[in-house]
Biotite code that builds the C-alpha atoms (Angstrom):
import biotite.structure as struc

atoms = struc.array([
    struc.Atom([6.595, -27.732, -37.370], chain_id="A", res_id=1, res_name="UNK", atom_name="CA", element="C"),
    struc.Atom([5.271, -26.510, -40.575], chain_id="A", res_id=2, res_name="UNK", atom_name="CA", element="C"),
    struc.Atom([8.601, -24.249, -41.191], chain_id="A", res_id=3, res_name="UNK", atom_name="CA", element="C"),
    struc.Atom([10.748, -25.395, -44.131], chain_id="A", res_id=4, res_name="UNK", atom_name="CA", element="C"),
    struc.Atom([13.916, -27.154, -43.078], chain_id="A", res_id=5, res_name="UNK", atom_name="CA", element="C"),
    struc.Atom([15.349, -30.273, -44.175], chain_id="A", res_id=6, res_name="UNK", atom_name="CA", element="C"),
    struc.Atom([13.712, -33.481, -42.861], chain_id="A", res_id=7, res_name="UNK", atom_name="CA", element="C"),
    struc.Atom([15.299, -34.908, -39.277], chain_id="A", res_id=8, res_name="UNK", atom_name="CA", element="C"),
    struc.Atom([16.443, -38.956, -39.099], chain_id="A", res_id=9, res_name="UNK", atom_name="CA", element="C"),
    struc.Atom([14.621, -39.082, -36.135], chain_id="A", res_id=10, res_name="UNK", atom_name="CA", element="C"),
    struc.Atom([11.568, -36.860, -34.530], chain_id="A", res_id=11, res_name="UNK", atom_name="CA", element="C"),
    struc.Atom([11.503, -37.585, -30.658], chain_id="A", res_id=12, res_name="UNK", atom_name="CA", element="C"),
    struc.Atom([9.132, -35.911, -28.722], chain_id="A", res_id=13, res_name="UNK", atom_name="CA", element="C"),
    struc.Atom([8.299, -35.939, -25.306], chain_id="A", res_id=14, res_name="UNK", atom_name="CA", element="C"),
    struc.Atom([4.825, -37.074, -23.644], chain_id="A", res_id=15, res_name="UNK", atom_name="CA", element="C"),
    struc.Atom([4.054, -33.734, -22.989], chain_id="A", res_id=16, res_name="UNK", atom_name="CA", element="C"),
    struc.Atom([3.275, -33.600, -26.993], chain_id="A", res_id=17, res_name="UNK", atom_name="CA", element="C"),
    struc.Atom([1.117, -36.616, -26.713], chain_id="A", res_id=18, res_name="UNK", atom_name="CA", element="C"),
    struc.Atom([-1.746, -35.008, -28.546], chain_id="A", res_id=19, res_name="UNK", atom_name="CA", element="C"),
    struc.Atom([-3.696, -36.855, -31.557], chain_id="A", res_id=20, res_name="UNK", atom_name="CA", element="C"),
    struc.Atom([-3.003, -34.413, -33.870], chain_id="A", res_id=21, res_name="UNK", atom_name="CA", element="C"),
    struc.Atom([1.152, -33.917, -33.361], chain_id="A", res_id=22, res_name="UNK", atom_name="CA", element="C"),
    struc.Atom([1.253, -37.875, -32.547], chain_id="A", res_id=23, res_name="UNK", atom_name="CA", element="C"),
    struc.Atom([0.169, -38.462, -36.384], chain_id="A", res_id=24, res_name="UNK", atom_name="CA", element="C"),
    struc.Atom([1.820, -35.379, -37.908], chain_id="A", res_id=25, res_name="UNK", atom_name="CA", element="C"),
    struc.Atom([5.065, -36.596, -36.333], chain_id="A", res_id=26, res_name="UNK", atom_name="CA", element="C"),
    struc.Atom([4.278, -40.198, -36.875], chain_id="A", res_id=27, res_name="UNK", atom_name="CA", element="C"),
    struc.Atom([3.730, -39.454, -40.578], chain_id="A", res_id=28, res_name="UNK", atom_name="CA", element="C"),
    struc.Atom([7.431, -38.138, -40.421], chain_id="A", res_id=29, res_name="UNK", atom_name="CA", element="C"),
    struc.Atom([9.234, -40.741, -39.117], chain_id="A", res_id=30, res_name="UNK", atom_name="CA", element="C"),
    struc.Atom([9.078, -40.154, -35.740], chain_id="A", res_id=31, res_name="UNK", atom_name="CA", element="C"),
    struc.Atom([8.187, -41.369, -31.790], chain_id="A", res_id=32, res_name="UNK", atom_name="CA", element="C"),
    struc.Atom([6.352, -40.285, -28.914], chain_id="A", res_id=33, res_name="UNK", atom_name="CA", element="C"),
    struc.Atom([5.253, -42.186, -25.559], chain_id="A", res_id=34, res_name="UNK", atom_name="CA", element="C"),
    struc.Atom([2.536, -42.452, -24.810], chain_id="A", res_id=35, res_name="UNK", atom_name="CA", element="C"),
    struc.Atom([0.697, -40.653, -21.619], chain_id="A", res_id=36, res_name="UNK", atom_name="CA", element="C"),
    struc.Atom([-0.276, -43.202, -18.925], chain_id="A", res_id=37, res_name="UNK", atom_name="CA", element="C"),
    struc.Atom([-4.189, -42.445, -19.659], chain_id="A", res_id=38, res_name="UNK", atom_name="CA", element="C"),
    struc.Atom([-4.333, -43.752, -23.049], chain_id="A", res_id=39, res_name="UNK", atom_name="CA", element="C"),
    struc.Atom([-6.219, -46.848, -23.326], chain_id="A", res_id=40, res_name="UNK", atom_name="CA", element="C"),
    struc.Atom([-3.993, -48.454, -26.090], chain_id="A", res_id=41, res_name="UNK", atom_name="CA", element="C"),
    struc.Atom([-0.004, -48.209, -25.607], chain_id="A", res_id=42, res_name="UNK", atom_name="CA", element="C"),
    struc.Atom([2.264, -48.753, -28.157], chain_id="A", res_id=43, res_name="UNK", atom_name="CA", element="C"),
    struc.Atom([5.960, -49.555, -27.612], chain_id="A", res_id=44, res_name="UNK", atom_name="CA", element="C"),
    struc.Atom([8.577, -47.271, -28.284], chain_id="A", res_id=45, res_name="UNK", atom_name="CA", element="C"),
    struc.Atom([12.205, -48.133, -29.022], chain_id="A", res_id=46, res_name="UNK", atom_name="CA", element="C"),
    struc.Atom([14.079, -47.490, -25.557], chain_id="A", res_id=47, res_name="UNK", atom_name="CA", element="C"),
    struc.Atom([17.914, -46.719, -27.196], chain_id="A", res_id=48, res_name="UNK", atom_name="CA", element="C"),
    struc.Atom([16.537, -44.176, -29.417], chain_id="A", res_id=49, res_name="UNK", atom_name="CA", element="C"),
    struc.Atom([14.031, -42.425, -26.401], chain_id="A", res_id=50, res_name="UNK", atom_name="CA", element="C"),
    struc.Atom([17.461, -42.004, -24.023], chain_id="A", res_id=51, res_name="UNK", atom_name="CA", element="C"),
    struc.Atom([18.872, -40.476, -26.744], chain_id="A", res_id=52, res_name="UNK", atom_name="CA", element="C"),
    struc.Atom([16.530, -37.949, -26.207], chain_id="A", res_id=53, res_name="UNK", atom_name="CA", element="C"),
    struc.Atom([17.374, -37.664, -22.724], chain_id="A", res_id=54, res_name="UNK", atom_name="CA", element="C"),
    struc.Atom([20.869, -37.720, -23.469], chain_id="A", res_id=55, res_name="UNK", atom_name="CA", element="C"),
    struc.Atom([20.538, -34.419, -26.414], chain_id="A", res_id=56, res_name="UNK", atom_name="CA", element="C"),
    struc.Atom([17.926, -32.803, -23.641], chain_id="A", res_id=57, res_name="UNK", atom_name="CA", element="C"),
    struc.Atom([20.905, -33.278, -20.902], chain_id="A", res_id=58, res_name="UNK", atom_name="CA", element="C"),
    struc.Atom([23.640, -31.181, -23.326], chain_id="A", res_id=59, res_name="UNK", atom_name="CA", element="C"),
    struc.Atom([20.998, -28.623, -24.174], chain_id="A", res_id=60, res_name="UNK", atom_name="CA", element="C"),
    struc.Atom([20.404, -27.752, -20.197], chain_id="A", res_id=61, res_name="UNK", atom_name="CA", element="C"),
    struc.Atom([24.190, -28.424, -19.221], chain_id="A", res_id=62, res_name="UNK", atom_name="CA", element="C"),
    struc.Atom([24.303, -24.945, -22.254], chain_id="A", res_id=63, res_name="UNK", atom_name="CA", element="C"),
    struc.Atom([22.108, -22.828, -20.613], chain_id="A", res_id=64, res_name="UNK", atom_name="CA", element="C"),
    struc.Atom([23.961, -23.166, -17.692], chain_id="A", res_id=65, res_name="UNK", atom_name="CA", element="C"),
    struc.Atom([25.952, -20.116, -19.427], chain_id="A", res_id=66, res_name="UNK", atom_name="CA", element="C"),
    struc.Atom([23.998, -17.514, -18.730], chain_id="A", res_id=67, res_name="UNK", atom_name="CA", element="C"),
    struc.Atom([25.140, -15.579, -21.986], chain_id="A", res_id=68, res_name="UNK", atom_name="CA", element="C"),
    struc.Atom([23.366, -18.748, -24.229], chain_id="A", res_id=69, res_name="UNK", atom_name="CA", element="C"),
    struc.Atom([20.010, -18.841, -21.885], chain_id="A", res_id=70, res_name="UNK", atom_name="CA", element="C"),
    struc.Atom([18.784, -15.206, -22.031], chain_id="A", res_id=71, res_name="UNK", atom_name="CA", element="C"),
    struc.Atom([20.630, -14.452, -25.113], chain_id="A", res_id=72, res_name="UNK", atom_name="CA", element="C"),
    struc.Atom([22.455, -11.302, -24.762], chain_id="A", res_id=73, res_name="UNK", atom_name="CA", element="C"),
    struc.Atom([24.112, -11.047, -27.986], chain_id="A", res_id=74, res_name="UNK", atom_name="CA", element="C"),
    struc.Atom([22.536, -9.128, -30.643], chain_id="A", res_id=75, res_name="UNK", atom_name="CA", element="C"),
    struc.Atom([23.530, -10.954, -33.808], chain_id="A", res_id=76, res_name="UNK", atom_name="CA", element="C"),
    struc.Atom([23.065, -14.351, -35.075], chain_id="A", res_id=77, res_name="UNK", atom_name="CA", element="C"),
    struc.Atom([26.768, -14.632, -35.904], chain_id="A", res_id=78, res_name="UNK", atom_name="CA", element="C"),
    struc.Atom([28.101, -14.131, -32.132], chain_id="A", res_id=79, res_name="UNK", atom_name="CA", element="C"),
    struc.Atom([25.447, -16.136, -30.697], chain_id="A", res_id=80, res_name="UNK", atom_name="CA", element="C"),
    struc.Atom([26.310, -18.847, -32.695], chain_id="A", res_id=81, res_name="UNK", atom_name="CA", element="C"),
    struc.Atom([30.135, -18.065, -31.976], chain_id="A", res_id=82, res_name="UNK", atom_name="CA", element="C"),
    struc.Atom([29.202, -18.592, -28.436], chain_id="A", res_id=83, res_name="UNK", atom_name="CA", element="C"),
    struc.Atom([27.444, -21.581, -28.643], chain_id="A", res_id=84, res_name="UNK", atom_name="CA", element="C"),
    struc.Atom([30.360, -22.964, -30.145], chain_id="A", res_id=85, res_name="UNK", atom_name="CA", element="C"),
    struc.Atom([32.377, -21.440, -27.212], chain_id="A", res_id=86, res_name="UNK", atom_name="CA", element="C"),
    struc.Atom([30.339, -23.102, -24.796], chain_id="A", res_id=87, res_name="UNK", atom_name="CA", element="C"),
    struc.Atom([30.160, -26.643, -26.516], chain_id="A", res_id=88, res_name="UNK", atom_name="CA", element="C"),
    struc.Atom([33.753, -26.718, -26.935], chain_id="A", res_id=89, res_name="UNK", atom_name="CA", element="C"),
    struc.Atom([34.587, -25.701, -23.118], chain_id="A", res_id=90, res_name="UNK", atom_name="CA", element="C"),
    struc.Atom([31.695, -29.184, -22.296], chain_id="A", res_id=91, res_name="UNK", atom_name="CA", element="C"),
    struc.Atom([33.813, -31.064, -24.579], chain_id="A", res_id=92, res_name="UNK", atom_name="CA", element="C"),
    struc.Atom([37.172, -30.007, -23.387], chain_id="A", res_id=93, res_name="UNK", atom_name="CA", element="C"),
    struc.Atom([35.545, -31.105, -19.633], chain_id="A", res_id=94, res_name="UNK", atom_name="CA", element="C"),
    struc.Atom([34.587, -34.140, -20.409], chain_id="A", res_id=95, res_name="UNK", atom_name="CA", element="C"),
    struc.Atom([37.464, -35.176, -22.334], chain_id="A", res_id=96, res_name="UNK", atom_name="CA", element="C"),
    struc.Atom([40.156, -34.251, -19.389], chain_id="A", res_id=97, res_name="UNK", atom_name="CA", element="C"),
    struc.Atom([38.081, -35.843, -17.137], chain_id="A", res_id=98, res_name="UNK", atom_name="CA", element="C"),
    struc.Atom([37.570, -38.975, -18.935], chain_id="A", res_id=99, res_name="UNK", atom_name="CA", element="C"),
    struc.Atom([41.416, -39.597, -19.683], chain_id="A", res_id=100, res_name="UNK", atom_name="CA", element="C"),
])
């Protein structure tokens, strides 16, 4: 998290990074986590913006279902990316014949 990129709108994290340390570093940047059951005070979290999350996670796994993007066969930044494109467009193409 320390890399230099431009800040996100929103930081979601899952409770698997429910840790005191990343809970205030991302909290100081804007953004949410829920909380583990075990913690003795719970704060709310904004439900839209958590299945959002879900929603982003669901794209990223329906992309690895090409097996070219998940063990990353290509040897250069510029075709992985071409694929990646490849893929997204072929999800999009999908769900916009099906939804018409």
């Amino acid at each position: 998290m320390a890399a230099v990129a431009p800040d996100p709108k929103i930081f979601i994290g899952d409770k698997g990074f429910d840790s005191d340390d990343i809970r205030h570093d991302i909290e100081d940047r804007g953004g949410v986590i829920p909380m583990r059951k075990h913690r003795k005070v719970q704060t709310p979290i904004d439900a839209f913006i958590y299945a959002m999350r879900n929603r982003i996670e669901r794209a990223f796994n329906k992309l690895k279902c090409s097996r070219r993007l998940a063990t990353r066969y290509d040897k250069t930044e510029a075709s992985f990316l071409a694929f990646v494109h490849l893929a997204s467009l072929r999800l999009w193409i999908r769900h916009f014949v099906n939804s018409t």
